[in-house]
Chimera marker file (.cmm) of the C-alpha trace (Angstrom):
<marker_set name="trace">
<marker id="1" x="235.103" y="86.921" z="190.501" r="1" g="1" b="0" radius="0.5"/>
<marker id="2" x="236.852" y="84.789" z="192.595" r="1" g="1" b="0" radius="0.5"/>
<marker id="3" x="234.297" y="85.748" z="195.669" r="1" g="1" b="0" radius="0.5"/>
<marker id="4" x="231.570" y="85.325" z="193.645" r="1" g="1" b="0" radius="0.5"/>
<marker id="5" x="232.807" y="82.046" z="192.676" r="1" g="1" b="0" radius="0.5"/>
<marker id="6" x="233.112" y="80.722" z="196.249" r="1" g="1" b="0" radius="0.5"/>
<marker id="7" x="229.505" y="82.267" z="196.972" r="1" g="1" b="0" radius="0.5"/>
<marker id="8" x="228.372" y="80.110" z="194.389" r="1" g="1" b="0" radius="0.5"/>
<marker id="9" x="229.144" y="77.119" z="195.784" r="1" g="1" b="0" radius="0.5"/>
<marker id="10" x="228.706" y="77.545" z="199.296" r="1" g="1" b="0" radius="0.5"/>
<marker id="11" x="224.992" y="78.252" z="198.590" r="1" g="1" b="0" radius="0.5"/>
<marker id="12" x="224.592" y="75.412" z="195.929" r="1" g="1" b="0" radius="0.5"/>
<marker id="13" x="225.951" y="73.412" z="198.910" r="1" g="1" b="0" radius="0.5"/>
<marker id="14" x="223.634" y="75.027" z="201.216" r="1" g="1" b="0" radius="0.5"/>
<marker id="15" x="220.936" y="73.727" z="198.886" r="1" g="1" b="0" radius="0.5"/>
<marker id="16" x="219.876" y="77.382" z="198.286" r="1" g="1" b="0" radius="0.5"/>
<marker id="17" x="218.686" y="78.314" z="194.398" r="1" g="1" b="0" radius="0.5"/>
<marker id="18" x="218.341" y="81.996" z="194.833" r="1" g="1" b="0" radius="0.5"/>
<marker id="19" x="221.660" y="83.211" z="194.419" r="1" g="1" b="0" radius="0.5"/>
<marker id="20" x="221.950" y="80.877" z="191.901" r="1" g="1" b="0" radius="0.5"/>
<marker id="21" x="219.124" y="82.006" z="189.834" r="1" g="1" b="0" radius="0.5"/>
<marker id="22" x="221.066" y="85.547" z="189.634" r="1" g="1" b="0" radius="0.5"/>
<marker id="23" x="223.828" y="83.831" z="187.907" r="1" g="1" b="0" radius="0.5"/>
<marker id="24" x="224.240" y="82.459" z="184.518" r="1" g="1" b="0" radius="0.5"/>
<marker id="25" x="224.146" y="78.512" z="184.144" r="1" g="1" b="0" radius="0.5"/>
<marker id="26" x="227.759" y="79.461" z="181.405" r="1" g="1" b="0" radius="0.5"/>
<marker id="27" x="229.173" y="81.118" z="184.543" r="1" g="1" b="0" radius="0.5"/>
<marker id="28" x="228.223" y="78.632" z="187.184" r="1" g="1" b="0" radius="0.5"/>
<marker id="29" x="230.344" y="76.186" z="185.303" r="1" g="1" b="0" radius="0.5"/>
<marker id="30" x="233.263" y="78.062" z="184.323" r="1" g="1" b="0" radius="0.5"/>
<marker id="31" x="233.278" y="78.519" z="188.654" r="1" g="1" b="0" radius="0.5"/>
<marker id="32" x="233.291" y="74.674" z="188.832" r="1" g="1" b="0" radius="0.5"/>
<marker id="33" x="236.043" y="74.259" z="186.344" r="1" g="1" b="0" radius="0.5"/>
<marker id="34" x="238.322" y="76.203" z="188.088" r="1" g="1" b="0" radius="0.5"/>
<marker id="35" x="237.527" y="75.312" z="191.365" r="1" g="1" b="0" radius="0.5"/>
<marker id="36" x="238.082" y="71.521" z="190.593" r="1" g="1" b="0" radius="0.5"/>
<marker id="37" x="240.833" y="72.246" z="188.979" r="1" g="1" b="0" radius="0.5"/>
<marker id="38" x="242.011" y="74.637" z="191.897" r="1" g="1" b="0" radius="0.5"/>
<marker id="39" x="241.662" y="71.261" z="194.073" r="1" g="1" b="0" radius="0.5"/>
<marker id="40" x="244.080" y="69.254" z="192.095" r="1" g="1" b="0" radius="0.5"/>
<link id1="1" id2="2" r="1" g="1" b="0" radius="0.2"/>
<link id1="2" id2="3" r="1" g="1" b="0" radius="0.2"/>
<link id1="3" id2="4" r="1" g="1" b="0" radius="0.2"/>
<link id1="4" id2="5" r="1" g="1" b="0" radius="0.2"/>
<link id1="5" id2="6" r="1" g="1" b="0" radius="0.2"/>
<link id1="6" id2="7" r="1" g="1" b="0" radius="0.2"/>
<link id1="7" id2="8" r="1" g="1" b="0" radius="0.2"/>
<link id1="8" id2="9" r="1" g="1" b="0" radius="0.2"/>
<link id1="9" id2="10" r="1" g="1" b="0" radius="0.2"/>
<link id1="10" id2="11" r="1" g="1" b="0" radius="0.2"/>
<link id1="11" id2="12" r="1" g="1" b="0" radius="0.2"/>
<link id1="12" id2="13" r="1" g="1" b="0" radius="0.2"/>
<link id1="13" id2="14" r="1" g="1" b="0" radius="0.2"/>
<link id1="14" id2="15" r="1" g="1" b="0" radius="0.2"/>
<link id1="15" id2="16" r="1" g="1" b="0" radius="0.2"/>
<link id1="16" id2="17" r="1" g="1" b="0" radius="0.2"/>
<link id1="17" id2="18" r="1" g="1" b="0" radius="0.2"/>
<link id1="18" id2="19" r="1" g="1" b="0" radius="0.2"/>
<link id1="19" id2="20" r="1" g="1" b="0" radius="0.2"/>
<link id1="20" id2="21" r="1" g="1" b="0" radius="0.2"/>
<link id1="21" id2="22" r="1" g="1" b="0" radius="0.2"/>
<link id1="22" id2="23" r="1" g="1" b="0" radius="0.2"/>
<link id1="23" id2="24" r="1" g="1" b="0" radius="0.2"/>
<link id1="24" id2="25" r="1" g="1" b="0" radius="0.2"/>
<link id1="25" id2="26" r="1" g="1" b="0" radius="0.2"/>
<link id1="26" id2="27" r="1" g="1" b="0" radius="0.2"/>
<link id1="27" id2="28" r="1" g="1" b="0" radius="0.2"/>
<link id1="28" id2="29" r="1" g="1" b="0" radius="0.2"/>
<link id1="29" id2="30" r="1" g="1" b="0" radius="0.2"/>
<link id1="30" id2="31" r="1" g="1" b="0" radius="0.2"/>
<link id1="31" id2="32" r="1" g="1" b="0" radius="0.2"/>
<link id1="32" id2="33" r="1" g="1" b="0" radius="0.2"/>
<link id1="33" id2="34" r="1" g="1" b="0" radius="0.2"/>
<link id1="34" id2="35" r="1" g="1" b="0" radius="0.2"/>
<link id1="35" id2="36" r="1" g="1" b="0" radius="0.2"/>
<link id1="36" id2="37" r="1" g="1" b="0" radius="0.2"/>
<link id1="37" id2="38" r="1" g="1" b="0" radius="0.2"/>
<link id1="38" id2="39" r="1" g="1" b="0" radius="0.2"/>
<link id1="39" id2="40" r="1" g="1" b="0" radius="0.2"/>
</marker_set>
């Protein structure tokens, strides 16, 4: 999950949609959650 997350947003960064379009919007902000919270 964790590698999926970090996929996630390297592609989003990347400015890539595809791998984004596999995943659900729900999921895709549960990963930002915890990654912002991760940077705290």
């Amino acid at each position: 999950l964790l590698k999926t997350c970090h996929e996630v947003h390297f592609v989003n960064r990347s400015g890539l949609k595809e791998r984004e379009s596999s995943c659900s919007r729900k999921h895709l902000d549960n990963c930002r959650l915890r990654h912002e919270k991760q940077l705290e």
